[in-house]
N, C-alpha and C positions, 0 to 999 in steps of 0.2 A: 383326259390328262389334266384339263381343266380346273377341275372340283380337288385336283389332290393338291394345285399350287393354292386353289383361297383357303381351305383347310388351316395352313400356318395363319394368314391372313388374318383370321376370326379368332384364333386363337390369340393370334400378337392383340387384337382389340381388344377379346377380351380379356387380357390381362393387364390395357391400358385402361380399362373401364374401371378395373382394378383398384389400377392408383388413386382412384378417388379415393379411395376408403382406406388410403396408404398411412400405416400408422404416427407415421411425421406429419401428417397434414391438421391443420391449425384447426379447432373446433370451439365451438363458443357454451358459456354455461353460466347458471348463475348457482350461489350456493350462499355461504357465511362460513366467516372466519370461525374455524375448528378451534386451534388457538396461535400466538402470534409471539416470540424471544425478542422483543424491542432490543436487547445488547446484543443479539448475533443477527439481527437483521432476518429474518423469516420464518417462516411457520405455514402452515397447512389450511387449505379452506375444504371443507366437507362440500363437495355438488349435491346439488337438488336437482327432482325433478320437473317438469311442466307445471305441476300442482303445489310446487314447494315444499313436498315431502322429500324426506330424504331417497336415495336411488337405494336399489336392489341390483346387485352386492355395492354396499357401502362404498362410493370412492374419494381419496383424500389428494388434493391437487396441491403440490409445493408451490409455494411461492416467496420470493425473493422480493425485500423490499426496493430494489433498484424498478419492480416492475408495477409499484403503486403510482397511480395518476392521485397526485394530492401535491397542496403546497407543505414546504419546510419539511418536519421530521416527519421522513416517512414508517408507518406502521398501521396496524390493524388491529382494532381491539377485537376480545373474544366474541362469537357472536354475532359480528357484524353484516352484515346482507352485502353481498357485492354481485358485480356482473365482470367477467373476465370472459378472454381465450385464454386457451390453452391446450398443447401439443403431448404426445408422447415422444419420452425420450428415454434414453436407456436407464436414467434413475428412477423412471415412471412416468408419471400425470407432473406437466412442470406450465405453471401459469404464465404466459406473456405480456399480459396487460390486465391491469385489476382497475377498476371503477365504483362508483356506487351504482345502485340502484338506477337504471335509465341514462349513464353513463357519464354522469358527473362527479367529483372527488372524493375520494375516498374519506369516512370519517375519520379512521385513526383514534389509536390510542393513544389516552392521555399519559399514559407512563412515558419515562423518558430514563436512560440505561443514566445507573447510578455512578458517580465519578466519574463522567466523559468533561465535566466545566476546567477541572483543578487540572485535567492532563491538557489542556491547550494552552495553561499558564505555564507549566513547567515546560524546559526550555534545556537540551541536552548542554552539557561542564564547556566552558568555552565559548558559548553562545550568548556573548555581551554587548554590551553598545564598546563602541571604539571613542567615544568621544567624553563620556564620563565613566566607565567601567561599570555603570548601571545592566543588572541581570535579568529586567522585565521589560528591554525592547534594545530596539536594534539603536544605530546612528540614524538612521535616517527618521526616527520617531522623537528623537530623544530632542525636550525643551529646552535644553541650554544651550545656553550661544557655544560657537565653537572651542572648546577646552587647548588650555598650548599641548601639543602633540608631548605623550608618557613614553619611557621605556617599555615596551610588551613585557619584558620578563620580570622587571624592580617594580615597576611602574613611578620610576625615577622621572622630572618634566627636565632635569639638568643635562640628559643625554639620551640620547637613541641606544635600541637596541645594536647596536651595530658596534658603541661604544660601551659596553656596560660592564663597568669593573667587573660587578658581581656575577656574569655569564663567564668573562674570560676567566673566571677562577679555576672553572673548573675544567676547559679543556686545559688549562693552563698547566697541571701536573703531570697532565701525558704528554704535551709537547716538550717538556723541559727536561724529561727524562731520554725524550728522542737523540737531541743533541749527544747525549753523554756516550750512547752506546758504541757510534763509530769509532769515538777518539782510541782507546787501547788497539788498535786496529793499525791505523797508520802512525804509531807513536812506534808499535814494532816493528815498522817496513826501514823508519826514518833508523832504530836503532841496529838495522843490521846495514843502511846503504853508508854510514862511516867506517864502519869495520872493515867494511871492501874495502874502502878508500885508503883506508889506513895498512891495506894487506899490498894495496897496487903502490 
């Protein structure tokens, strides 16, 4: 009876031995950059093998620029020789750490994504300095001495937003219409409560 309980036993091992070879477990390689989209951040490295020829069936390992060891902008020029791991994962072959050669920084491509300088000057409608109305930095950047406090809405320095002729204009036509609607109202209560009075 023995032999029939190790049975599972060997079984359960051997398909712990298994897991070694468990498709999620992290594998190391070196290859070059296939090619590399410096504006959406990644691109593909072709693996080699032992000999630095290419592998048989061809494989192409994603990588993410978040997973480059380099300083500043990260990327890969085409070409490049790197040392990585890298795991499977359901979108495929996906690189976790990319290196150079003997695992030092990555070279990186000199290209750099066109029109990223002009979009960190612009500044979304609203987004001014408070203390000269300046639209290329905040208050607390801005070089002039402290300006006398402006109306938000005139930018009048005679009064605050709180007092601004030109703000109360305009609730000012639906409030004043408010007043009028009750009066015919109690104008006919008052025109029928003499009439009583005049009957009594």
């Amino acid at each position: 009876g023995g032999t029939n309980v190790r049975a599972p036993e060997t079984e359960g091992g051997s398909a712990r031995g298994g897991g070694g070879e468990d498709p999620a477990a992290t594998r190391c390689g070196s290859g070059h950059c296939k090619w590399f989209n410096v504006r959406m951040g990644f691109g593909f490295i072709s693996l080699t093998g032992g000999d630095g020829g290419p592998v048989e069936p061809p494989l192409d390992v994603f990588v993410h620029q978040s997973k480059l060891v380099m300083e500043g902008f990260r990327s890969l020029k085409e070409g490049e020789p790197v040392d990585f791991t890298f795991k499977k994962s359901s979108k495929g072959l996906e690189a976790l750490r990319v290196t150079g050669p003997g695992g030092g920084p990555c070279a990186g491509s000199e290209r750099r994504p066109r029109g990223k300088a002009p979009l960190l000057k612009r500044r979304p409608k609203g987004d001014r300095c408070y203390n000269c109305g300046g639209l290329d930095h905040h208050a607390k950047e801005c070089r002039l001495p402290p300006q006398p406090k402006k109306c938000h809405y005139c930018q009048s320095i005679t009064h605050m937003v709180a007092q601004c002729p030109h703000k109360a204009q305009v609730p000012s036509t639906s409030s004043s219409q408010d007043p009028h609607t009750p009066f015919p109202v109690p104008q006919e209560e008052d025109d029928r409560f003499p009439s009583r009075d005049a009957d009594l």
